[in-house]
Every structure is written in structure tokens, then in C-alpha cells.
N, C-alpha and C positions, 0 to 999 in steps of 0.2 A: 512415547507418552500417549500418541491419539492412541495407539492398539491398547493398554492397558486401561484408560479409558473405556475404548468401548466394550474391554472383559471385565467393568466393572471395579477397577483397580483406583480409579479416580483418575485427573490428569494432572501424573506427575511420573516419574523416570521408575521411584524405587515402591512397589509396591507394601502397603505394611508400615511405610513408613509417616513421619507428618507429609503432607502434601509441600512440594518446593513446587514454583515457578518456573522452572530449568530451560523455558521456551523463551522466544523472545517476538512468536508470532502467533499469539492467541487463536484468532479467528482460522489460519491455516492449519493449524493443528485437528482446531476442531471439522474442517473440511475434510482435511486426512482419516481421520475419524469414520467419517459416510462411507469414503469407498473401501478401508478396511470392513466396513459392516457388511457392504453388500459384496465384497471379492474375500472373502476372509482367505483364500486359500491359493492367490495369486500377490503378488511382490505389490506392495503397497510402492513401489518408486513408479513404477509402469503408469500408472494412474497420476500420480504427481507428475510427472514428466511429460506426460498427453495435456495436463490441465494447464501443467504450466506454458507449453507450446501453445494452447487456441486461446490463451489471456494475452500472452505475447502477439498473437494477431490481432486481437481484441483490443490491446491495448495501441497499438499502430494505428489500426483503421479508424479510432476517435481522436489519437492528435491529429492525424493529417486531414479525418472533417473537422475537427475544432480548427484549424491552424488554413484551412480552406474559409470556411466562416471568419475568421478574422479578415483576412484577408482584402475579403467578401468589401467587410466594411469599410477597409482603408480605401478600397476603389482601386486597387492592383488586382492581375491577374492572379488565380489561387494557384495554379499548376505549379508551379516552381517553388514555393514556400511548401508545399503540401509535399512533393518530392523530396525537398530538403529534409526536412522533418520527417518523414520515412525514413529515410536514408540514415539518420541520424539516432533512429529505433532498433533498424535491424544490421546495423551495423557494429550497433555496441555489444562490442565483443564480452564486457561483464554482466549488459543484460540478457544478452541471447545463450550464456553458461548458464547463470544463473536459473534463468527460466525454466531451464532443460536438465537442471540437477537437480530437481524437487525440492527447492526454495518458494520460499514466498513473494519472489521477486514480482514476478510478474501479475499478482494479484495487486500489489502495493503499486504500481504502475497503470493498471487498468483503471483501479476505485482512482487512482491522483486525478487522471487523465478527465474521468469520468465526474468527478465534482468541479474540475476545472471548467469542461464546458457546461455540466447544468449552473454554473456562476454567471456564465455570459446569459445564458436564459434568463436568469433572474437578473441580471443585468440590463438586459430589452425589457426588461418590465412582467415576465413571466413567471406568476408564482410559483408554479412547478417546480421550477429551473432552484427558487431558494430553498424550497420544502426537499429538491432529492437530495442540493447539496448538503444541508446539513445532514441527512441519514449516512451517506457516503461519504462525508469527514468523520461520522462518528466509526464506521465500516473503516475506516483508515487507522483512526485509533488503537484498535481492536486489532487489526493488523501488524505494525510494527510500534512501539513505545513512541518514537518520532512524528510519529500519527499526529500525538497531543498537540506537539509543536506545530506542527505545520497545520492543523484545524485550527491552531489559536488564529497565527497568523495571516487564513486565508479570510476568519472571520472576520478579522481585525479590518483588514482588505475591504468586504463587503459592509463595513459599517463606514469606511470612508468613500467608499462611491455611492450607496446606495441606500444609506443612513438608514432610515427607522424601520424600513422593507427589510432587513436582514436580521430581524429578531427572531425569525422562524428558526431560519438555518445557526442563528449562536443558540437557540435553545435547543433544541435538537441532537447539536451536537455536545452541549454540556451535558445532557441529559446521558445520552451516551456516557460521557467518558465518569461519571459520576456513578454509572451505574456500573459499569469495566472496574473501576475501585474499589465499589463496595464490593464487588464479588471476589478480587481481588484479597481483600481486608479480612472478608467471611471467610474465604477456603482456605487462602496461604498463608494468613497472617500479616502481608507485607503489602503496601502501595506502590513496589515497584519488580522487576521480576530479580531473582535470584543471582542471571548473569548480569544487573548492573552492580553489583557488588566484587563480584568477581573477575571484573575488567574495569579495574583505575585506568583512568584517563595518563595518556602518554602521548606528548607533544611529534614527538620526532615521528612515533609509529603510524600516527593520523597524516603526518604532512606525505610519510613514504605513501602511505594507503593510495592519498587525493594523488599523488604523482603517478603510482600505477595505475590508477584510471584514468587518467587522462591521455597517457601512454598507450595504456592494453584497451580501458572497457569503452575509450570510442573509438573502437576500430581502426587508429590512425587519423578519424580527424581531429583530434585533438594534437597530435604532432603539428600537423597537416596547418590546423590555425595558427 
């Protein structure tokens, strides 16, 4: 989709055709997109697969200073919580694949990581801290569909501790995903993408799903708890 895209083709699978949504990670695609532009003539995975490896450290090196900063404020030592929480990143066996199969894993990890702690900012009283979260809940949105949800709820979050201070970042981020729909609405026709259609909800396949993750993608500490 990103290479037909940037030959012009629009983003979508079947060239010629109506445009489908056949993605289910917007803003990654269109990433994929840049370094097809500028390597057109090298394997577009190489490039996903490097990206997703330094977002995967990237995405480490802010929970364990966000999770050191917490810390920080209960008045315990950060060293041990901060290593745990490492541990707990690069250890996950479904995010350290993922990252490394040119998925969008690890971008969706980084921005969560990364509005997480601009929340505590704006939490201290830092308007920064509300104004990046809401641009990077709306960057989450845009990301994976789940984005919505989880930007409603972290909103939701920052209207109960922080009350009327948190209208930047729900505006922000509505603005975002309001805008992700109309374009949505304009190019493909539909407000949601193509595979929520073509994956009905099945109870037993979800429950197996969350069991092999907790089995395979935390590396054994989830046995281990």
C-alpha cells in the first residue's frame, strides 16, 4: 500500500480500483512510504526493521525514565522499578518480534510510552507536558484504531486529576481523530478501516490470543507471575 502510494497509485492494495482501507496502521504506512521514496531500489523491510528496532529502544529508555520519575515521587529508590520495567520491555518476546518484523509495534509503544510521561508533566503542573500529550494521543490514534480508545480514556484520566488544565490535550486530540475520519469518510468511504469488517469478533480466539501472550510475549514472566 505505502509503495503504490508513493507511485501515485493512492493508499490502497489494488491499484485502479475504489480505494479500501486494507491497513490497520495509518500513520506506519505512511512512514513506510518516506523510506520507499528515498531507497526505492532497496527492500522496503530493512528499513522497517532498523526503525522498528531504535523505537523499541526508544520506546525502553522512556518507560524506565518515566517509571524512575515515578518513583522518584513515591520516595523509593528508582534502580529496581526502572530495571524491572526494562526487563519487562525487552524481554517481551511478542514485542521484541514484532518490532523486528516491520510492524507497527513498536512505534505504538513508543508514542503510548511517550504521552504517558508528557501526562505526568502536565500533571506537575506543566503545560507542555498537556499540549505534547494530546498531539501524541492523537499520533496514537492514527496509529493503530485502539489509539481512539485508549486517547478517550487517558483523556478521561486527565479530566479526573487535573480537571479544567486538560482541555488542551482532549482538544487536541479530538481534533486529531475527527480529522483521521474525515479523511477517512473523503478517500475510502467508511469511518473505520476495511479489516474491522472482515474480522468478527470471536470469544474463544481472543481468550487463546491473551493466553499466548502472556505465555510467549512476556518472555516467561508472565508464567513466572
Amino acid at each position: 500500500i505505502a509503495r503504490n502510494w508513493v507511485q501515485g497509485d493512492g493508499l490502497t492494495f489494488n491499484p485502479g480500483e475504489a480505494p479500501v482501507e486494507g491497513m490497520t496502521n495509518l500513520l506506519w504506512t505512511v512512514l513506510s512510504g518516506v523510506w520507499i521514496a528515498l531507497f526505492p531500489a532497496q527492500s522496503p523491510m530493512v528499513w522497517a526493521r532498523v526503525t522498528g528496532l531504535v523505537l523499541l529502544v526508544i520506546t525502553a529508555w522512556i518507560a524506565v525514565s518515566l517509571v524512575g520519575a515515578l518513583a522518584i515521587r513515591m520516595g523509593v529508590r528508582a534502580w529496581l522499578p526502572q530495571a524491572v520495567a526494562g526487563a519487562m520491555i525487552v524481554g517481551s518476546g511478542s514485542t521484541v518480534y514484532h518490532s523486528l518484523s516491520g510492524l507497527e509495534t513498536s512505534l505504538w509503544g513508543a508514542i503510548f510510552v511517550a504521552s504517558l510521561g508528557c501526562a505526568l508533566r502536565g500533571y506537575e503542573g506543566r503545560g507542555w507536558g498537556v499540549v505534547g500529550c494530546g498531539v501524541l494521543l492523537g499520533a496514537l490514534a492514527m496509529t493503530r484504531p485502539e489509539g481512539v480508545l485508549v486517547g478517550g480514556l487517558l483523556c478521561a484520566a486527565g479530566v479526573w486529576f487535573i480537571g479544567r488544565r486538560s482541555w488542551p490535550m482532549i482538544a487536541l486530540f479530538a481534533l486529531a481523530v475527527v480529522g483521521l475520519e474525515w479523511f477517512r469518510w473523503r478517500y475510502y468511504g467508511a469511518l473505520v478501516p476495511n479489516t474491522f469488517h472482515a474480522k468478527p469478533p470471536d470469544l474463544m480466539a481472543g481468550l487463546q490470543y491473551g493466553w499466548d501472550f502472556i505465555c510467549f510475549g512476556l518472555g516467561g514472566v508472565g508464567v513466572w507471575i
